[in-house]
C-alpha positions as CSV (number, residue, x, y, z in Angstrom):
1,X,82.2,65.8,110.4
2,X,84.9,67.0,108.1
3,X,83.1,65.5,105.0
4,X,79.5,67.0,105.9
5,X,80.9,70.3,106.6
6,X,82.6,70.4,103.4
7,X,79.6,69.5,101.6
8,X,77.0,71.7,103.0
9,X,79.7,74.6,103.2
10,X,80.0,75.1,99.6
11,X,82.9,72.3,98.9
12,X,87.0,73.0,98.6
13,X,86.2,76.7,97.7
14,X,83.4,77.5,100.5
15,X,81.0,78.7,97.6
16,X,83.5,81.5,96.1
17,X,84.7,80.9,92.7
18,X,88.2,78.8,92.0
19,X,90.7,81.9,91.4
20,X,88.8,84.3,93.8
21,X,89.5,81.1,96.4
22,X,92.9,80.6,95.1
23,X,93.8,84.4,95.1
24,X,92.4,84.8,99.3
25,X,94.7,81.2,99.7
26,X,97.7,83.2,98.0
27,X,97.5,86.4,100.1
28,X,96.6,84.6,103.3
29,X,99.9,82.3,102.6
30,X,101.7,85.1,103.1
31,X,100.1,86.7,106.2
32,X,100.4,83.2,107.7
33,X,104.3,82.7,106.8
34,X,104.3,86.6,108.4
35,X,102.8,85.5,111.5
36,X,105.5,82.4,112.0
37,X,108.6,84.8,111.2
38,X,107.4,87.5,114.0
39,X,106.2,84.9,116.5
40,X,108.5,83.0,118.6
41,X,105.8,80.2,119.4
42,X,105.0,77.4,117.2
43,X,102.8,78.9,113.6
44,X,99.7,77.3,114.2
45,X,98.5,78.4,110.6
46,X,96.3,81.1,111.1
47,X,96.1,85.0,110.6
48,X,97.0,86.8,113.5
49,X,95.0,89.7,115.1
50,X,97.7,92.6,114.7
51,X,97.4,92.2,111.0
52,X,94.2,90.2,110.6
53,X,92.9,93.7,109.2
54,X,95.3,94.4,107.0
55,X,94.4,91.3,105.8
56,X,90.9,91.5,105.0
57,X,91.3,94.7,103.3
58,X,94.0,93.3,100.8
59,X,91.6,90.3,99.9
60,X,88.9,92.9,99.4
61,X,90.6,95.4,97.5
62,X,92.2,92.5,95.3
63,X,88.9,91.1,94.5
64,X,86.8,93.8,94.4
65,X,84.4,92.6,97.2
66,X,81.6,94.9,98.6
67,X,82.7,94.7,102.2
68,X,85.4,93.4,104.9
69,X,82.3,90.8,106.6
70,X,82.3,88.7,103.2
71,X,86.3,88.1,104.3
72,X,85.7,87.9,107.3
73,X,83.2,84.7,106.7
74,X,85.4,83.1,104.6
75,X,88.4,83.3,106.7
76,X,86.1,82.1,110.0
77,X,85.0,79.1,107.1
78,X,88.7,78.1,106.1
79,X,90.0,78.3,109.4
80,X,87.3,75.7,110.8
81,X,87.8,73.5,107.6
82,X,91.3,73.3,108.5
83,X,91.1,72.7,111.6
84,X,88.3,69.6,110.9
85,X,91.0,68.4,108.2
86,X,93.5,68.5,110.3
87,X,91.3,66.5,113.0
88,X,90.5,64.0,110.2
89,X,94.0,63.0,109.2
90,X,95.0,62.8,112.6
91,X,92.5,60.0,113.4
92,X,93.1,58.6,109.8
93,X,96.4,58.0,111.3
94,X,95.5,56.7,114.9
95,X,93.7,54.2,113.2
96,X,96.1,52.8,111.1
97,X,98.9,52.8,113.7
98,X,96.2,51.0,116.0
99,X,95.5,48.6,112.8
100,X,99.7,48.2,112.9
101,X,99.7,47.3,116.5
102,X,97.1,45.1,116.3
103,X,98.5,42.8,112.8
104,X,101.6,42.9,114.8
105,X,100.2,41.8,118.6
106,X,98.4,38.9,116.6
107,X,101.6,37.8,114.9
108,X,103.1,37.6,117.9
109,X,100.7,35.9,119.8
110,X,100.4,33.1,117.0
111,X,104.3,32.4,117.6
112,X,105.3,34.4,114.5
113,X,108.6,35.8,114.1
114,X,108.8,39.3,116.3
115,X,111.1,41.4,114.2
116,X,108.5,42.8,111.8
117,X,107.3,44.1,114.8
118,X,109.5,47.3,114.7
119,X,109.2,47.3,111.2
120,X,105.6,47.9,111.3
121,X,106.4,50.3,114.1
122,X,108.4,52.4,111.5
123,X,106.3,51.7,108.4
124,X,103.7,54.4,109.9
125,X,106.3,57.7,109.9
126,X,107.3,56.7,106.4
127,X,104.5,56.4,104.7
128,X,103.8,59.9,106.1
129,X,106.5,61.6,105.2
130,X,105.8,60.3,101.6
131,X,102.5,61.6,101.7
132,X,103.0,64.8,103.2
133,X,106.0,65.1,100.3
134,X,103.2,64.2,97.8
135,X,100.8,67.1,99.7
136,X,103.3,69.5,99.2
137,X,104.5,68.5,95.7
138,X,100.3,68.7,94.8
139,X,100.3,72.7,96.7
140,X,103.4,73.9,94.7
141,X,101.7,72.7,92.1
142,X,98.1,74.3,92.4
143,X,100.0,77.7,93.6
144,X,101.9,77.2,90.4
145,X,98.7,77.1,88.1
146,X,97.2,79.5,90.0
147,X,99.8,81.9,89.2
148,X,100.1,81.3,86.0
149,X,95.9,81.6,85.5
150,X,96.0,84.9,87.5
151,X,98.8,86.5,85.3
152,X,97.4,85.3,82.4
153,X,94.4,87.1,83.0
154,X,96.0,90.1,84.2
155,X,97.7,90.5,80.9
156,X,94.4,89.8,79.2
157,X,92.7,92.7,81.2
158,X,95.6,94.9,80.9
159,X,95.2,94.2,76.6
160,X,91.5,95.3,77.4
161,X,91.9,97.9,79.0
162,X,94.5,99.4,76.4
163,X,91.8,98.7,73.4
164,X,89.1,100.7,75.3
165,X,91.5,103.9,76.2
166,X,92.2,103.6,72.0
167,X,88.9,103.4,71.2
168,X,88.3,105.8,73.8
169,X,90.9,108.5,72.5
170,X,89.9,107.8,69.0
171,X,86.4,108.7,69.6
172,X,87.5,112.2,72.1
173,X,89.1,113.5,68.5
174,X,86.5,112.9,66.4
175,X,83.9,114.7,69.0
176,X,87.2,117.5,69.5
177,X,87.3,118.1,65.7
178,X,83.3,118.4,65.2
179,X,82.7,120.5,68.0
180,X,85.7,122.7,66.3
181,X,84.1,122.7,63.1
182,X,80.9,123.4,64.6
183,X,82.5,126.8,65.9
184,X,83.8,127.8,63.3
185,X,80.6,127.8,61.1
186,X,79.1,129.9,63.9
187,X,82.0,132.4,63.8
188,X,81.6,132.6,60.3
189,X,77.8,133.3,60.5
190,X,78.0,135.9,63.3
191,X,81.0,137.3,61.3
192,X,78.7,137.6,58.0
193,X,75.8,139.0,60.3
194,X,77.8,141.6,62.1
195,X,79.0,143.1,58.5
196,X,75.7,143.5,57.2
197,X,74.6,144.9,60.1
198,X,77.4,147.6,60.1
199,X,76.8,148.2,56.2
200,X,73.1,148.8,56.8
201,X,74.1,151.2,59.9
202,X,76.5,152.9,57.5
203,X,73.8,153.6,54.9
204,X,71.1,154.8,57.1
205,X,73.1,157.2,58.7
206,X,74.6,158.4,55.5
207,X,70.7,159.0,54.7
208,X,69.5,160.3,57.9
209,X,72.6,163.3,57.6
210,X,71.5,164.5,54.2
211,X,69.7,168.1,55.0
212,X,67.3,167.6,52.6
213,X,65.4,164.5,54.3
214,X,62.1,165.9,56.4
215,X,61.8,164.8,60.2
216,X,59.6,162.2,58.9
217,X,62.2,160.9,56.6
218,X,64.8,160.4,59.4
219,X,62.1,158.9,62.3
220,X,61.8,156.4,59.3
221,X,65.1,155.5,58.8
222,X,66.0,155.2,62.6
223,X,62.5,152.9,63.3
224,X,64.3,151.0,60.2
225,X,67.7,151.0,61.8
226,X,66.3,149.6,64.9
227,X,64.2,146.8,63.6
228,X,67.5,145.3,61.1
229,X,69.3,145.8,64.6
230,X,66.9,143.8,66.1
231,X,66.8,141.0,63.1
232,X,70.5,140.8,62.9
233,X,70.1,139.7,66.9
234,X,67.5,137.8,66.3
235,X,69.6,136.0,63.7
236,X,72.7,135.6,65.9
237,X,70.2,134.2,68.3
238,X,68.7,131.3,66.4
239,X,72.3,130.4,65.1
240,X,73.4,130.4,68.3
241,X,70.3,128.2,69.8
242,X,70.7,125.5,66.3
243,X,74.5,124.8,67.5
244,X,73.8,125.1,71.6
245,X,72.3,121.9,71.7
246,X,74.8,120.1,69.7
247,X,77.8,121.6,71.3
248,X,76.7,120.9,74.7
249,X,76.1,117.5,73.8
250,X,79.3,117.2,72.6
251,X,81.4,118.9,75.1
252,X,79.6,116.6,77.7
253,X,80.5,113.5,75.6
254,X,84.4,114.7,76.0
255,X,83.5,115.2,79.7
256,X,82.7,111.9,80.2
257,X,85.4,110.3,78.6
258,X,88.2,112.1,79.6
């Protein structure tokens, strides 16, 4: 049972990629070791409910997963695959003790000498404490490389994400310094169109004082003095349209990247 639910269950890492399945191991380590400190009963290696939910939403935040149910099912999948594991070796080693008993009983029974009997008796409990030594020794060692792979990729993203806040400040001076020079040519032009409006007003009004001018004379000069008015607007205008588009564009560029 243990082997066909490992293999139609997605294998070691129930279908989730090797450091995402490495990083939910690592937090729910922790939780687990939690749960044996606080509880005065035996640990039996599981998350408990008090802080089950805490759980989930540390694995989710950690890897960046969509929702606390896709925690939830692999947790639920772990949990039986331990417990089939654990099923598994147990009868591994009811076999082999019954394999023991039975070499010896026959030894016995052919008039062979009895002390290997406890011998064999003992040789069980040894040879499990070697390979539960060797289990362990193969965990450190897998939590070790883990480690190491997940730092070594933090520092990679951390080195990423420096290069794009560069490249990202870099680019907010550049659109800073033509939006300023942008301005400044459209001060300039408003500038130069305010002056010559004020020297024509000067002029015209100059002319339209002098006595000797007729009324006709001076409705001239004020339909004139209305219509540069209205061009020197219209100018300001059109100036002011050619950079709009431009500057908006590039103040929403900064915008977006700050």
């Amino acid at each position: 049972c243990f082997q066909e639910y490992l293999t139609n269950s997605g294998g070691r890492t129930g279908g989730w990629k090797d450091f995402s399945h490495q990083t939910f191991l690592k937090i729910r380590r922790r939780y687990v070791r939690q749960n044996s400190t606080t509880s005065d009963e035996k640990s039996d290696n599981t998350v408990s409910e008090d802080v089950r939910e805490q759980f989930y939403h540390e694995v989710m935040s950690t890897l960046g997963l969509k929702s606390i149910g896709v925690v939830a099912s692999h947790e639920e999948w772990f949990t039986k695959l331990a417990q089939l594991e654990a099923a598994s070796k147990r009868a591994l080693r009811d076999r082999r003790l019954r394999q023991a008993e039975t070499q010896s009983a026959r030894r016995s029974s052919c008039g062979g000498d009895a002390s290997p009997k406890p011998r064999l008796k003992s040789a069980p409990p040894t040879n499990r404490q070697q390979q539960r030594a060797l289990l362990d020794a193969w965990r450190e060692a897998r939590e070790r490389e883990a480690a190491h792979k997940l730092e070594e990729e933090r520092r990679a993203k951390d080195e990423e994400q420096r290069l794009v806040a560069r490249r990202r400040s870099k680019r907010n001076e550049a659109l800073k310094a033509k939006l300023a020079r942008f301005r400044q040519k459209r001060e300039q032009a408003m500038s130069s169109a305010r002056l010559a409006q004020n020297e024509t007003f000067c002029y015209d009004f100059q002319q339209a004082t002098k006595p000797c001018l007729s009324q006709v004379d001076k409705d001239r000069i004020r339909e004139r003095v209305v219509t540069v008015f209205l061009g020197v607007k219209q100018q300001e205008m059109h100036i002011f349209l050619d950079n709009a588009t431009i500057t908006k564009r590039t103040i929403s560029l900064l915008w977006g990247f700050n």
